[in-house]
BANU-980832 format. One record per residue (C-alpha): residue number from 1; y negated, x, z negated. Coordinates in Angstrom, 1 decimal, decimal comma. Layout:
    i       Y       X       Z
  NUM       Y       X       Z
...
***
This chain:
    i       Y       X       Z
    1    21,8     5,4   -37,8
    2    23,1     2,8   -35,6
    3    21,7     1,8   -32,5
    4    19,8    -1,6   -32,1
    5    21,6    -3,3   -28,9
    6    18,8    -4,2   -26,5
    7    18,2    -7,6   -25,0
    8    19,2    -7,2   -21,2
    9    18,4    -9,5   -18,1
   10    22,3    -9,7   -18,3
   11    22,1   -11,4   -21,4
   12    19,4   -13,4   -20,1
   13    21,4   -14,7   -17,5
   14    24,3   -15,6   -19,1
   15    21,8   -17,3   -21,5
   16    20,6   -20,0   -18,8
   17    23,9   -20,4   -17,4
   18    25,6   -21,5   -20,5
   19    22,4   -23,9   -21,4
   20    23,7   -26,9   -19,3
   21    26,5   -26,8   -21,3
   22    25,2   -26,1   -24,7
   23    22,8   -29,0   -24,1
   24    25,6   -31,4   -22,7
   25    27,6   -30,7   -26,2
   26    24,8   -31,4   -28,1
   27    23,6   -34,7   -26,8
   28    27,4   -35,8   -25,7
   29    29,2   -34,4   -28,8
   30    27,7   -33,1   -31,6
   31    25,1   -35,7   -31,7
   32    26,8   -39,0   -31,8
   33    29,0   -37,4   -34,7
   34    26,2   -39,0   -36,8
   35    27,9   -42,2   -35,9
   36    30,4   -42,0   -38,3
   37    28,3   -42,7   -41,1
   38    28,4   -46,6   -39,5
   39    31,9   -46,3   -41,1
   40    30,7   -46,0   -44,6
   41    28,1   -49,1   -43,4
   42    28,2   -53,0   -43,4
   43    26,7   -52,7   -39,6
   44    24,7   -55,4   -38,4
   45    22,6   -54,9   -35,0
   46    18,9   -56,1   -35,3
   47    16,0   -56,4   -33,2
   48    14,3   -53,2   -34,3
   49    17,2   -51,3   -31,9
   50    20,3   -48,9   -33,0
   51    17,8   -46,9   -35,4
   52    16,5   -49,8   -36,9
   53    19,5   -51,6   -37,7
   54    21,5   -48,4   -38,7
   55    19,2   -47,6   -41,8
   56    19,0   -51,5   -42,6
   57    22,8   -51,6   -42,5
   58    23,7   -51,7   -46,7
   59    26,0   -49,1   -47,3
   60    29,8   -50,3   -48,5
   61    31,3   -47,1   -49,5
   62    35,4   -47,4   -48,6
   63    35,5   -51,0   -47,8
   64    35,6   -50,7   -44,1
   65    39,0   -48,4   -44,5
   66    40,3   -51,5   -46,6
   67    40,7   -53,3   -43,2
   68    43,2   -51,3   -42,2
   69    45,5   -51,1   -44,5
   70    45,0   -54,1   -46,7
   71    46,9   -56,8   -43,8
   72    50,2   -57,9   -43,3
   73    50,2   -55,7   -40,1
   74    49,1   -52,6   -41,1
   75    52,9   -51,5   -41,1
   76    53,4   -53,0   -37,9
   77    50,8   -51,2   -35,7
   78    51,0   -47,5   -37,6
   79    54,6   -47,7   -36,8
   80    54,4   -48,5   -33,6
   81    51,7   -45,8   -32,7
   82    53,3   -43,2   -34,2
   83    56,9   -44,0   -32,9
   84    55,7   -44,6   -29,4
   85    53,7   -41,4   -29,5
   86    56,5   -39,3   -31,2
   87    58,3   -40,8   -27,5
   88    55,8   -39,9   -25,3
   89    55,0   -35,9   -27,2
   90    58,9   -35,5   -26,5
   91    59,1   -36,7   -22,7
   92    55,8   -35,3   -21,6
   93    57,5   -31,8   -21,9
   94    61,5   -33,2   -21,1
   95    60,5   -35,1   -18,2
   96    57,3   -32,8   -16,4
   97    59,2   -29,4   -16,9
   98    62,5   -31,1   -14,8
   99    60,2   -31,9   -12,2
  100    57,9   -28,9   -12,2
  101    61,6   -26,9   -12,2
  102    63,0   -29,2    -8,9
  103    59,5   -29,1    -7,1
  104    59,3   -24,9    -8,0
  105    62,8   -24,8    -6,5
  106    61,7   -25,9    -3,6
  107    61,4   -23,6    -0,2
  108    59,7   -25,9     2,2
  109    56,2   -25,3     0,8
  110    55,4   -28,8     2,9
  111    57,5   -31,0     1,6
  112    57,3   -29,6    -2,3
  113    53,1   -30,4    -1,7
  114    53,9   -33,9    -0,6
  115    56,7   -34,6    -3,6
  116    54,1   -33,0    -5,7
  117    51,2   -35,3    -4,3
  118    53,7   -38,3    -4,8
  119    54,1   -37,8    -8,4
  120    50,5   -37,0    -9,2
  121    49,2   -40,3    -7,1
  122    50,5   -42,6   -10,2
  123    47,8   -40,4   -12,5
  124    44,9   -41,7   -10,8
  125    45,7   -45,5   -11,0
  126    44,1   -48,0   -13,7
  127    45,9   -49,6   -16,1
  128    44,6   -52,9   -14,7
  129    46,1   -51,7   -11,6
  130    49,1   -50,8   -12,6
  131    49,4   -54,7   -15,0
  132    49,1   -56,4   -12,0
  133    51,7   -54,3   -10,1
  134    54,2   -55,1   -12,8
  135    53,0   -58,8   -13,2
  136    53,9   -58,7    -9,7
  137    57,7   -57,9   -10,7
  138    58,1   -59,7   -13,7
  139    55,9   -62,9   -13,4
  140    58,4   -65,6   -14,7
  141    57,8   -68,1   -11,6
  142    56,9   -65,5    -8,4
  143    58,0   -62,2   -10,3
  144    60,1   -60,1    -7,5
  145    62,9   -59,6   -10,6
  146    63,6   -63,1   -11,6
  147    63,8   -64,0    -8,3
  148    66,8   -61,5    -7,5
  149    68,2   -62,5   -10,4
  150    68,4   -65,8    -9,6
  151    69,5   -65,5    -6,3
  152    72,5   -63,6    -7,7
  153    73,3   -66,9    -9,7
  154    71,6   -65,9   -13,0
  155    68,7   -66,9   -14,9
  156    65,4   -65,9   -15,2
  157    64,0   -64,0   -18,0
  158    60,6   -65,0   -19,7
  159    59,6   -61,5   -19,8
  160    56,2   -62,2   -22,0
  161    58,0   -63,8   -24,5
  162    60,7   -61,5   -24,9
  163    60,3   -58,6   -27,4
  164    63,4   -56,7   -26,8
  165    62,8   -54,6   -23,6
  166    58,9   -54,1   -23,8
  167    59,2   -50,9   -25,8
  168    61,5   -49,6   -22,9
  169    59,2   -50,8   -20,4
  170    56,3   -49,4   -22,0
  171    57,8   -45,8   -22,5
  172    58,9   -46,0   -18,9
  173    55,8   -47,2   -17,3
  174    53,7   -44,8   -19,5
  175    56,0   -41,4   -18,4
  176    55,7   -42,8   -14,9
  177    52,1   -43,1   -14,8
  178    51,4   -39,7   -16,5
  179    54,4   -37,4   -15,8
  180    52,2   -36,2   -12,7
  181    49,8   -34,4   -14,3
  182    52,4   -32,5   -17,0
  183    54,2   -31,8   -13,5
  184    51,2   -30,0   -12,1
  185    50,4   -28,1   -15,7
  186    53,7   -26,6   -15,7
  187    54,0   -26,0   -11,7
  188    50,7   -24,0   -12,0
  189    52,3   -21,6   -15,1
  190    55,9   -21,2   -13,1
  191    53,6   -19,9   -10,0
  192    52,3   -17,3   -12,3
  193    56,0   -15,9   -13,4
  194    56,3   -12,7   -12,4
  195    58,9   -13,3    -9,2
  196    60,7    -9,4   -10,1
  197    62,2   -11,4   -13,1
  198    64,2   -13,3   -10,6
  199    64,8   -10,2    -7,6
  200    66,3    -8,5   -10,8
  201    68,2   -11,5   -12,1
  202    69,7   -11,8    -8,7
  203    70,9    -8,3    -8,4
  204    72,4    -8,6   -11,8
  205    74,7   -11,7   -10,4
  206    72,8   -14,3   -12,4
  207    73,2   -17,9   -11,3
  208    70,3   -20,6   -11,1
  209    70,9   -22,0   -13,7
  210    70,7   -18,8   -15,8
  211    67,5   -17,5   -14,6
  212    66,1   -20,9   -15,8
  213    68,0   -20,2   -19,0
  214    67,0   -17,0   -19,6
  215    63,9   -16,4   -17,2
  216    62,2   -19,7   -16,7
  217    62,1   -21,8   -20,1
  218    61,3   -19,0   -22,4
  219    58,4   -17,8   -20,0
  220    57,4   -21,4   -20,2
  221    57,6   -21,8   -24,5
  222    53,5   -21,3   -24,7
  223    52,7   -23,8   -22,4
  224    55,4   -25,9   -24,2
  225    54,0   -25,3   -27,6
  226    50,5   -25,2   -27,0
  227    51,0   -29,0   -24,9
  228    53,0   -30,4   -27,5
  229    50,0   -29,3   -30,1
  230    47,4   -31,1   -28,7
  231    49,5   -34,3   -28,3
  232    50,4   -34,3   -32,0
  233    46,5   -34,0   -32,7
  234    46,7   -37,7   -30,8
  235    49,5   -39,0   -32,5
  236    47,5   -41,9   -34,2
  237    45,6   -42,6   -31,4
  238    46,8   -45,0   -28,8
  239    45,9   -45,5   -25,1
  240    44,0   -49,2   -25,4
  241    45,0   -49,7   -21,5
  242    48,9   -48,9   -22,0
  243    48,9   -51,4   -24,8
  244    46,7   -53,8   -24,5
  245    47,0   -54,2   -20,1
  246    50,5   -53,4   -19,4
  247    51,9   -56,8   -21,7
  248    48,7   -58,7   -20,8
  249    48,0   -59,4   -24,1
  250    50,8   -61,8   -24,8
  251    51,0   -63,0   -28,5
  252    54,2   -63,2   -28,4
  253    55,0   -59,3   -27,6
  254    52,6   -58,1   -30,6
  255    55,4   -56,9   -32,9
  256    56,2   -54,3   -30,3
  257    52,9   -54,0   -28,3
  258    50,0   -54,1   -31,4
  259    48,7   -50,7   -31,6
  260    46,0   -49,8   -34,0
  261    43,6   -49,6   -30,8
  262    44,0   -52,8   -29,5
  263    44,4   -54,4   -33,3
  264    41,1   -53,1   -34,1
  265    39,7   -54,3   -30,5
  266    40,8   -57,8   -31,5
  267    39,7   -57,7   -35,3
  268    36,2   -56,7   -33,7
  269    36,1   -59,6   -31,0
  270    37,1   -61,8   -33,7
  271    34,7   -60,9   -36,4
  272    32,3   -58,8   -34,6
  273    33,0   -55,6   -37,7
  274    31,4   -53,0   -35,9
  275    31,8   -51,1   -39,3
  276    35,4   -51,7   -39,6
  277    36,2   -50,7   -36,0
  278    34,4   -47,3   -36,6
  279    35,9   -46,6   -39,8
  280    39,0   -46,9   -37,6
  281    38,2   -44,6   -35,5
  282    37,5   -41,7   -38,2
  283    40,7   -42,6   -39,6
  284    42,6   -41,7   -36,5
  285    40,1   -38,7   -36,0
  286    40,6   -37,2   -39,6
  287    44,7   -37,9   -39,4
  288    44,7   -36,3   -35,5
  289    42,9   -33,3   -37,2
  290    45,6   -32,8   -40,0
  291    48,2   -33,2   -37,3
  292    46,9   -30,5   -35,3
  293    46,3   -28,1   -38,1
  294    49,3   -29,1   -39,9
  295    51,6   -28,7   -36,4
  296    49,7   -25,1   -35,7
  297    50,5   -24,1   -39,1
  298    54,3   -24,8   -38,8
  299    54,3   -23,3   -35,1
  300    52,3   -20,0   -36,6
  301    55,4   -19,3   -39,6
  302    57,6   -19,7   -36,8
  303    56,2   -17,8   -33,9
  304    52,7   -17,0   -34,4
  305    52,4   -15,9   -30,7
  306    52,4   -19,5   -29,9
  307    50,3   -21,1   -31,9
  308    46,4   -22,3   -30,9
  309    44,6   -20,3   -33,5
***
């Protein structure tokens, strides 16, 4: 007969520590997951309070989902969230591993800290911050740009008018502002490489550039994978400050700046849908859950070591 376990003071323990937490997810996470239902809702807020006007709210079935898809620009902002974001899954791994590479490279342990503070310093900043840096450079009348352009002999650019280089500047400005943080993900998994890899390399005559070959990026695939998993699960979900700060909302740049966040922002402003912007949101929830199970799924037939789950 097998033995009961018995309830411990260990257990005990580990029960109150973990009861914070369990009581954070449940009024932070699991609770407002009722909120979806305003999706299915024609939400109206009353004077009875959130309860009160939720169960008034008449229930509309799938016509909040029609918003999205039944305007002119529902092509327009889907493809621009997903080719910006297909951009930014490909140069948050490109871009943070060349950097984590030079900065691991580096001997003076000093100097490597302060590179490493400099690039992670962009991280912290606000998107309003950083829109009024780069109003600073591109303002047509006092913009740091146009001037040096005109005192070359050119002309100035109207640089909120102009559609053509906004999707470079906003894939720039975006890998700028975040590459920090990737940098410091993989600096943190190239300090935990075995260093007898390389004292054996070396011995064998291998160059730099093969023990990053052969040593470095292969040790490095989980991260990789397991990074660019959790940005495909946001791949229909755009960062509101990028898109809607960095151009300063300028009407004119919306072909190339109008996101589904920041359309559904502006539908709600203008017609006060609170329905319609939450049935938004559980359209880019349920579509960022597909991608993450569909992307796991291909990663696990390939190399199932890799994959999340």
């Amino acid at each position: 007969m097998k033995k009961k376990k018995r309830f411990t003071r260990d257990d005990l323990e580990l029960i109150i520590m973990a009861t914070p937490t369990l009581v954070w997810f449940l009024l932070f996470s699991f609770l407002p997951m009722l909120g979806v239902l305003i999706a299915f809702k024609n939400f109206h807020i009353s004077g009875g309070g959130f309860i009160d006007s939720f169960l008034k709210s008449p229930w509309v079935g799938l016509e909040n989902f029609k918003f999205l898809f039944s305007t002119n620009e529902a092509f327009t902002i889907t493809r621009n969230t997903l080719l910006y974001n297909f951009c930014f899954i490909i140069l948050d791994v490109v871009v943070p591993v060349t950097f984590a590479l030079m900065l691991h490279e580096i001997r003076n342990r000093k100097a490597a800290k302060a590179y490493q503070t400099i690039l992670f310093l962009p991280y912290f900043l606000s998107w309003v911050v950083v829109s009024s840096f780069l109003y600073a450079f591109l303002s047509p009348d006092k913009g740091i740009v146009n001037h040096m352009i005109t005192a070359s002999g050119g002309t100035g650019v109207s640089w909120y008018t102009n559609t053509k280089p906004w999707p470079f500047l906003i894939v720039f400005i975006r890998t700028w502002k975040e590459m920090g943080y990737g940098t410091v993900i993989y600096l943190a998994s190239l300090a935990g490489i075995d260093t007898t890899y390389y004292e054996a390399a070396v011995i064998d005559g291998a160059t730099k550039w093969q023990q990053v070959k052969y040593i470095t990026l292969p040790l490095l695939r989980s991260i990789v994978v397991i990074m660019m998993i959790m940005a495909t699960g946001k791949i229909f979900t755009a960062s509101f400050g990028l898109f809607y700060q960095i151009p300063r909302d300028a009407g004119a740049l919306y072909s190339v700046t109008n996101v589904i966040d920041t359309y559904v922002y502006r539908a709600m402003m203008g017609m006060g849908e609170i329905g319609m912007s939450a049935a938004a949101a559980l359209f880019q929830s349920v579509m960022g859950m597909i991608m993450l199970l569909g992307s796991n799924w291909l990663v696990s037939k390939v190399d199932n070591e890799n994959a999340l789950f």
